[in-house]
C-alpha positions as CSV (number, residue, x, y, z in Angstrom):
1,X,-75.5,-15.9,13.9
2,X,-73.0,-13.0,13.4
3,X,-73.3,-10.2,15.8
4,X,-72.3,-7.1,13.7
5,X,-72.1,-3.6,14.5
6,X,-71.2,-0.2,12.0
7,X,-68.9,2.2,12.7
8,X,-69.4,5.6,10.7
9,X,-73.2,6.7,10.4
10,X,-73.1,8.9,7.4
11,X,-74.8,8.4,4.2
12,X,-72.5,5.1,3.2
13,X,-72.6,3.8,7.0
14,X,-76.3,4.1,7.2
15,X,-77.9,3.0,3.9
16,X,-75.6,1.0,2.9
17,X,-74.0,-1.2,6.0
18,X,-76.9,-0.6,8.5
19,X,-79.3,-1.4,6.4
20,X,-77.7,-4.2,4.6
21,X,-77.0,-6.1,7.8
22,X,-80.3,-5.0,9.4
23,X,-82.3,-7.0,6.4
24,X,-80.1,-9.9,6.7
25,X,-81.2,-12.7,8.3
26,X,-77.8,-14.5,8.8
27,X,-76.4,-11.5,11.0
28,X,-77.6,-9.3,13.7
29,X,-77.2,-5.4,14.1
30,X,-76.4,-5.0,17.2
31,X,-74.7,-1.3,18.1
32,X,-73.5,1.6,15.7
33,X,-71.3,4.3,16.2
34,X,-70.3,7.6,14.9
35,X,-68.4,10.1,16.6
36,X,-71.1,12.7,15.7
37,X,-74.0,12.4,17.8
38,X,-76.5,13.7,15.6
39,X,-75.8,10.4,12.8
40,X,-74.8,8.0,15.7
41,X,-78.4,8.6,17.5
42,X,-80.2,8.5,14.5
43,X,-78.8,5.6,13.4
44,X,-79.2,3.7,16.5
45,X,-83.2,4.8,16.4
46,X,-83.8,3.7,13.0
47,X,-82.6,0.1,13.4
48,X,-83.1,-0.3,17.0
49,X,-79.8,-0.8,18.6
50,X,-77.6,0.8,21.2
51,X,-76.1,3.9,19.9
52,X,-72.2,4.8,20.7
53,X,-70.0,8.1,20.1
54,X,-66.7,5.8,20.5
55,X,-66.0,2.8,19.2
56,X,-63.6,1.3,22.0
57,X,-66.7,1.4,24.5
58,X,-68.9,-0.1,21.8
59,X,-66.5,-2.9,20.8
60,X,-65.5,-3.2,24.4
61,X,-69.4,-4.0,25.9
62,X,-70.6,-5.4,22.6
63,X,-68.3,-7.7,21.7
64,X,-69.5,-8.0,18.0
65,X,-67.8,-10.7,15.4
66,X,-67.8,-8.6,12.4
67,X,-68.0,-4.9,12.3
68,X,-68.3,-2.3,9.1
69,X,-66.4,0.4,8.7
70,X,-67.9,3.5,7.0
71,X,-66.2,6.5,8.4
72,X,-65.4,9.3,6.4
73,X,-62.4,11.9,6.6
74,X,-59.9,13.6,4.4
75,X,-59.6,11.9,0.6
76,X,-62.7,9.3,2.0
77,X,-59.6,7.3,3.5
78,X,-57.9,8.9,6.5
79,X,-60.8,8.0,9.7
80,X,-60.4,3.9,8.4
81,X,-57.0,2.8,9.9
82,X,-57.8,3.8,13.7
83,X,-61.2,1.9,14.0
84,X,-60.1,-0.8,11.9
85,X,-57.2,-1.2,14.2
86,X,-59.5,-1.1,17.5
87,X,-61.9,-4.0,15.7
88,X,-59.3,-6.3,14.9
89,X,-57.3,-5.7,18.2
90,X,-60.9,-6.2,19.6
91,X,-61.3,-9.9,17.8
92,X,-63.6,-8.4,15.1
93,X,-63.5,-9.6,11.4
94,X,-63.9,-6.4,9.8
95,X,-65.3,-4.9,6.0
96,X,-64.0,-1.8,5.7
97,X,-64.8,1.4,2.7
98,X,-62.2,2.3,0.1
99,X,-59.7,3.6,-0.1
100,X,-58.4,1.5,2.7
101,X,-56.4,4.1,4.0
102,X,-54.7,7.4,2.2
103,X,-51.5,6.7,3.9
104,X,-50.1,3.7,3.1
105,X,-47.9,3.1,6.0
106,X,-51.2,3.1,7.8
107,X,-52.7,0.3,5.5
108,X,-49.8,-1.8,5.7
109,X,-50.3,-1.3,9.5
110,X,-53.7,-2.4,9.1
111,X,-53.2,-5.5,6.7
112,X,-50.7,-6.8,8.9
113,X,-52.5,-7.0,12.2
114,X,-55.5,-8.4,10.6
115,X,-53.1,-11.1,9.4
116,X,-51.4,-11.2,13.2
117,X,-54.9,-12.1,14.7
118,X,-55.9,-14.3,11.7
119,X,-58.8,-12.4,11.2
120,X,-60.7,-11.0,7.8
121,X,-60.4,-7.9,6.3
122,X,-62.0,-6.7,3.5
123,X,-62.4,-4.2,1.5
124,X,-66.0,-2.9,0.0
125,X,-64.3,-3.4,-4.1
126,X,-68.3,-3.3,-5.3
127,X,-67.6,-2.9,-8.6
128,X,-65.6,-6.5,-9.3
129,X,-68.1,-8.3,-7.5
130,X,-71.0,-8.5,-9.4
131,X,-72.4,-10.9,-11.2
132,X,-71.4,-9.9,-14.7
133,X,-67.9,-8.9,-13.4
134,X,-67.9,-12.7,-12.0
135,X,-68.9,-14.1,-15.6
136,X,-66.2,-12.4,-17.4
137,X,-64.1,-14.1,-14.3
138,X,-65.3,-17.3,-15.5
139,X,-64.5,-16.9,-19.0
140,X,-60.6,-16.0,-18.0
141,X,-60.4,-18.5,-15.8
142,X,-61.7,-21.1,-18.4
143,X,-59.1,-20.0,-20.6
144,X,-61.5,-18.7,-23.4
145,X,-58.7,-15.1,-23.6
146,X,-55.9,-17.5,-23.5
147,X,-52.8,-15.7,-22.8
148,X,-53.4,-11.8,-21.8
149,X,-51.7,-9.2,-23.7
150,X,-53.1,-5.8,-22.7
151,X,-56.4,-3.6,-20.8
152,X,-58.1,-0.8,-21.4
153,X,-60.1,0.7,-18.1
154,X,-62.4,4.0,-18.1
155,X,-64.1,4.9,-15.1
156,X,-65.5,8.6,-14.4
157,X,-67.9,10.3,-12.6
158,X,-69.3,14.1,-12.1
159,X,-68.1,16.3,-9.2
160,X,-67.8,19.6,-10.0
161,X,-67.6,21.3,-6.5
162,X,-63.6,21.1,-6.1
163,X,-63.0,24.4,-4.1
164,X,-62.6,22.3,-0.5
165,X,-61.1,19.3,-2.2
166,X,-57.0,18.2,-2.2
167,X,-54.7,18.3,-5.0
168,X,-55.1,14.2,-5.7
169,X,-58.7,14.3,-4.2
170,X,-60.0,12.3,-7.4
171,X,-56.3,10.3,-7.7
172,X,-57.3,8.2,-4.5
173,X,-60.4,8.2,-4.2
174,X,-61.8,7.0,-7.2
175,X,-59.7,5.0,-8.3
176,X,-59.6,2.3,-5.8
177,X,-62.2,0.8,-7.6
178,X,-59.8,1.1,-11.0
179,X,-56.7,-0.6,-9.7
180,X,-58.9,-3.3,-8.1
181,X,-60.6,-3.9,-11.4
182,X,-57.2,-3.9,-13.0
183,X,-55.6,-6.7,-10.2
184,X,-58.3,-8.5,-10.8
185,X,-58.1,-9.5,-13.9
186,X,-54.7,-9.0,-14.7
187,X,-52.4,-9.4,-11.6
188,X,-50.2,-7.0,-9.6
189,X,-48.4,-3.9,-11.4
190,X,-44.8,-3.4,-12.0
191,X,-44.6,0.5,-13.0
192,X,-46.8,3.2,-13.2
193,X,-47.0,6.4,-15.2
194,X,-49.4,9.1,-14.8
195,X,-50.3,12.2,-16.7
196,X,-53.5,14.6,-15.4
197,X,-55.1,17.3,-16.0
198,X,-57.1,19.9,-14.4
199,X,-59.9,20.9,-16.7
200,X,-61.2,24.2,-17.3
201,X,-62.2,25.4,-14.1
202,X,-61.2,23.3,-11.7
203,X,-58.2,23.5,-9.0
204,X,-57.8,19.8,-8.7
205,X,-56.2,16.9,-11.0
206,X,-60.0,16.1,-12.4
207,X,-58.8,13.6,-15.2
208,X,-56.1,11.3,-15.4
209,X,-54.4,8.9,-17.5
210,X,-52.4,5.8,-16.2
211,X,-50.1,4.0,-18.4
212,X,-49.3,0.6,-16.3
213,X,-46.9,-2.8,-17.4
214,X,-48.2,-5.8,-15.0
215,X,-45.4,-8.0,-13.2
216,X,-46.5,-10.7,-15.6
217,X,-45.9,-8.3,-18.6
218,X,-49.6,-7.4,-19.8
219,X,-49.8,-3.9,-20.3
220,X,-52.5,-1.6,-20.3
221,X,-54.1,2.0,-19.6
222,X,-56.6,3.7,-17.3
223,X,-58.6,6.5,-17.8
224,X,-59.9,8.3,-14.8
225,X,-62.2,11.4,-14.2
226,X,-64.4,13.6,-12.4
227,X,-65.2,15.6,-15.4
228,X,-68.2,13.7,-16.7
229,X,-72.0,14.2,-15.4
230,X,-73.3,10.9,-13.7
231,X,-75.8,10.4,-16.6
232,X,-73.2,9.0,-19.0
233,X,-72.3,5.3,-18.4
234,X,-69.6,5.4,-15.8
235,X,-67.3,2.1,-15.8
236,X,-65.6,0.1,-18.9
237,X,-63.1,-2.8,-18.6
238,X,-61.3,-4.2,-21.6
239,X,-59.3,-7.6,-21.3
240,X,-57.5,-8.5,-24.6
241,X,-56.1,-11.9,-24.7
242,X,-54.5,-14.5,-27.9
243,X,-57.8,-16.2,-28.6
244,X,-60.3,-13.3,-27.5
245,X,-61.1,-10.0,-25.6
246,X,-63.9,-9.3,-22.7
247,X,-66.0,-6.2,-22.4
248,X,-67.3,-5.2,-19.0
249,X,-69.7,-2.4,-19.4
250,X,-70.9,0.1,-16.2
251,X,-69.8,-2.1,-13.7
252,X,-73.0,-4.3,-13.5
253,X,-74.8,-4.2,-16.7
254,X,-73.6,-6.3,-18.9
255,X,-70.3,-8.2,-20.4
256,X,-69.4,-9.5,-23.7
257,X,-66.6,-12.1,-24.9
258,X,-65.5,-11.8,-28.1
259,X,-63.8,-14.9,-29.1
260,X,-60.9,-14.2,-31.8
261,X,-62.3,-17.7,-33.9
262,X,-65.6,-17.2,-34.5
263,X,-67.9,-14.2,-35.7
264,X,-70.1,-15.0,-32.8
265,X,-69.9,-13.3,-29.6
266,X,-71.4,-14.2,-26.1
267,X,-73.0,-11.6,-23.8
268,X,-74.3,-12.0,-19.8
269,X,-76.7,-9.2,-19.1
270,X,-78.4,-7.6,-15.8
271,X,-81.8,-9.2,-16.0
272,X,-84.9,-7.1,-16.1
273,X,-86.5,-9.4,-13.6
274,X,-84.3,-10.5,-10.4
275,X,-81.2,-8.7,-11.5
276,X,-79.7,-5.5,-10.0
277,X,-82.0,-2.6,-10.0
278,X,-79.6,0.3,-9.2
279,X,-75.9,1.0,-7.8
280,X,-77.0,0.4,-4.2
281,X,-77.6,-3.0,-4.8
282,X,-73.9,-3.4,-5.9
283,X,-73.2,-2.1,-2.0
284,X,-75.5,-4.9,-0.9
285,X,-73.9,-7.6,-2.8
286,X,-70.7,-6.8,-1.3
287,X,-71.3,-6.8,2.2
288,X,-73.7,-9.7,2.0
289,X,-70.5,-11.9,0.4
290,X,-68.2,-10.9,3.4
291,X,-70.5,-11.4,5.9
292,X,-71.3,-15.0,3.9
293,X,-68.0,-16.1,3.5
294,X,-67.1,-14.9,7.1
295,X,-69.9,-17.0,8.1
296,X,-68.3,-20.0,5.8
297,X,-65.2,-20.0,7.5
298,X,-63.0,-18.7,4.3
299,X,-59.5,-18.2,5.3
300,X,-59.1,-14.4,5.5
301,X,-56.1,-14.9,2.7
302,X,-58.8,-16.1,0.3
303,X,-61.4,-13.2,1.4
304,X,-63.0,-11.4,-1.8
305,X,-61.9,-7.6,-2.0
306,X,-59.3,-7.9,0.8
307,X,-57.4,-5.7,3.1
308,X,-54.2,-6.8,0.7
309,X,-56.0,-5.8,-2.4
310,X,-56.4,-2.5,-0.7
311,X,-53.0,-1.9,0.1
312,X,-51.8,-2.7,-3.7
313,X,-54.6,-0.7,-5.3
314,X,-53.3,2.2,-2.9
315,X,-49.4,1.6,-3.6
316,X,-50.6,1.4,-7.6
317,X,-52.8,4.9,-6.7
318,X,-49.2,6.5,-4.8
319,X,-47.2,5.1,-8.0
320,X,-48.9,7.4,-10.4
321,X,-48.9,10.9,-8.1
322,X,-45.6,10.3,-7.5
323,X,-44.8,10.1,-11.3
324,X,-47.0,13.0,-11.9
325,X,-44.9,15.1,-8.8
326,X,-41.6,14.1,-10.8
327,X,-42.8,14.9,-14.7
328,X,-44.6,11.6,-15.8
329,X,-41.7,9.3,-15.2
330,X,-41.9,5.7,-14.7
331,X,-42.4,4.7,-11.2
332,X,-41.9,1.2,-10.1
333,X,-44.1,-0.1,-7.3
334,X,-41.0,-1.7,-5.6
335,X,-40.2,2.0,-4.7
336,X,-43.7,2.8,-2.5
C-alpha cells in the first residue's frame, strides 16, 4: 500500500487530496503539512495523522511514496516548485496543482529532477481526464476525425474581485487547464498570439483570446475569461477533423461525434446514476488515476497529466503574455 502524505492544507489540499486519499483503500494518509498552523492542525485532526509546519521534517521522519502538492501562493503557482523539489529529492512520486509553477525556469527545474530520480510527476489536468473527455480520446484515436484541421476551446469562469490580483492573474491560472485540453488532442504549439481585454471594471486582463498554429500544422483558437458568473456552462472543446468533428461540453457532461458521412451523430453522456455528481468528483478522478497508475508501475514518461505537460501548457501560457507585452505579435514557443 502507498504511504501518502499532502502538503498545503487549504481548501484544495484538504477536500480535495486529504480526503481523496483518506477514502482510498489502495493508499494510506499518513502526515500533512501546511506552513500555517491553523490548516496544518486541522487537517491532521480531521484525518487522524501527524500534523507538520515543514515539509523537510515531514518527508524526512515519514518517508511517504507519493505525496500531493496543494500549496497556494502568488498566481496559484509560485509555493509548488520548492516542496515539489524536497519530495522528489526525498524519493517521493509526487501529484502536484496547476499551474505547475508561474516561473518557468522553476518548472523546467522541477520536470527535470523528477526525470533525474525516475520518479512521477503529475500534474492535477482534471478537466481531460474524465470519462467523456476519454471517449472523445477514443474516437480520435480510432481514427473516426481522420486528419485534424482546426479547434475551437472556451473556457470561463466568474471572479469579479480583481483589486489584489496581478496583471495576468487569469492568463496563468486558468488556463492551464486550456492548453492541456488543447495538447491533448492536438499536440504541442508552434506560435502563439494573444489579444485581452479588461472589461468594464476590472484592473486585470479578464478575457482573452489565443490564436495558436500546432507543430503539426492544425490550427485553432481559445477563448478565456473570468468575466462570466459560474452558472453558465463553463468548458467547450471543438476538434474538427476530414471525416468529422467532436464536441466536448463542460468538461464532464457530455461529448458528441459528428461524423462528416452520415446524418447521425453519436453522443457519451454523464449518467444520472453512477456518473459524476459535481466538479469535485473530477478532483477525485484525478488523484485516484495517479495514485493507480503509480501503484501499476507506469513509467513516469507515460504518467497522465504530467510534470512535462505542465511545463508546455506554461511555455504555451508565457507565449501569449509575451505577445500581448509586444502588440499581439506572433510568438513562437521556441523563443520561451
Amino acid at each position: 500500500m502507498l504511504r501518502v502524505c499532502v502538503i498545503g492544507c487549504g481548501p484544495i489540499g484538504k477536500d480535495q487530496h486529504c480526503r481523496t486519499h483518506a477514502k482510498n483503500p489502495k493508499v494510506e494518509l499518513v502526515g500533512v503539512c501546511d506552513i500555517i498552523r491553523e490548516r496544518a492542525e486541522a487537517a491532521g485532526k480531521e484525518f487522524n495523522v501527524p500534523w507538520f509546519l515543514d515539509a523537510q521534517e515531514m518527508l524526512t521522519q515519514l518517508k511517504p511514496d507519493v505525496v500531493s502538492v496543494a500549496t497556494g501562493g502568488v498566481e496559484y503557482g509560485s509555493d509548488h516548485c520548492k516542496p515539489t523539489l524536497q519530495a522528489l529529492a526525498a524519493g517521493a512520486h509526487v501529484l502536484c496543482e496547476k499551474p505547475i509553477s508561474n516561473e518557468i525556469a522553476q518548472a523546467r527545474e522541477m520536470v527535470e529532477l523528477a526525470k533525474k530520480q525516475n520518479l512521477c510527476f503529475g500534474i492535477d489536468f482534471n478537466h481531460r481526464q474524465t470519462p467523456v473527455a476519454y471517449a472523445a480520446k477514443g474516437w480520435q484515436d480510432q481514427g473516426l476525425l481522420g486528419e485534424l484541421l482546426f479547434f475551437n476551446m472556451s473556457l470561463w469562469i466568474g471572479k469579479f474581485d480583481d483589486s489584489s490580483l496581478s496583471l495576468n492573474y487569469h492568463l496563468k491560472a486558468l488556463n492551464p487547464h486550456s492548453m492541456d485540453m488543447i495538447r491533448y488532442y492536438c499536440g504541442d504549439a508552434e506560435a502563439v498570439q494573444c489579444f485581452a481585454m479588461k472589461a468594464p471594471g476590472r484592473v486585470i486582463w479578464s478575457t482573452a483570446s489565443w490564436n495558436m498554429i500546432m507543430k503539426n500544422g492544425i490550427v485553432g483558437h481559445l477563448t478565456s475569461s473570468y468575466d462570466l458568473k459560474r452558472g453558465h456552462p463553463m468548458e467547450r472543446c471543438e476538434i474538427t477533423g476530414t471525416k468529422g468533428r467532436m464536441l466536448i461540453e463542460d468538461m464532464w457532461r457530455e461529448s458528441t461525434l459528428f461524423p462528416s458521412d452520415t446524418m447521425e451523430k453519436r453522443v457519451v453522456t454523464n449518467p444520472v446514476f453512477d456518473g459524476y455528481e459535481g466538479f469535485d468528483d473530477t478532483f477525485t478522478a484525478r488523484i485516484i488515476r495517479f495514485t493507480d497508475q503509480v501503484a501499476d508501475g507506469v513509467k513516469p514518461e507515460d504518467i497522465d497529466g504530467s510534470g512535462y505537460d505542465g511545463l508546455q501548457a506554461q511555455r504555451m501560457i508565457a507565449a501569449g503574455i509575451l505577445s500581448i507585452n509586444e502588440k499581439n505579435r506572433v510568438v513562437y514557443l521556441d523563443e520561451i
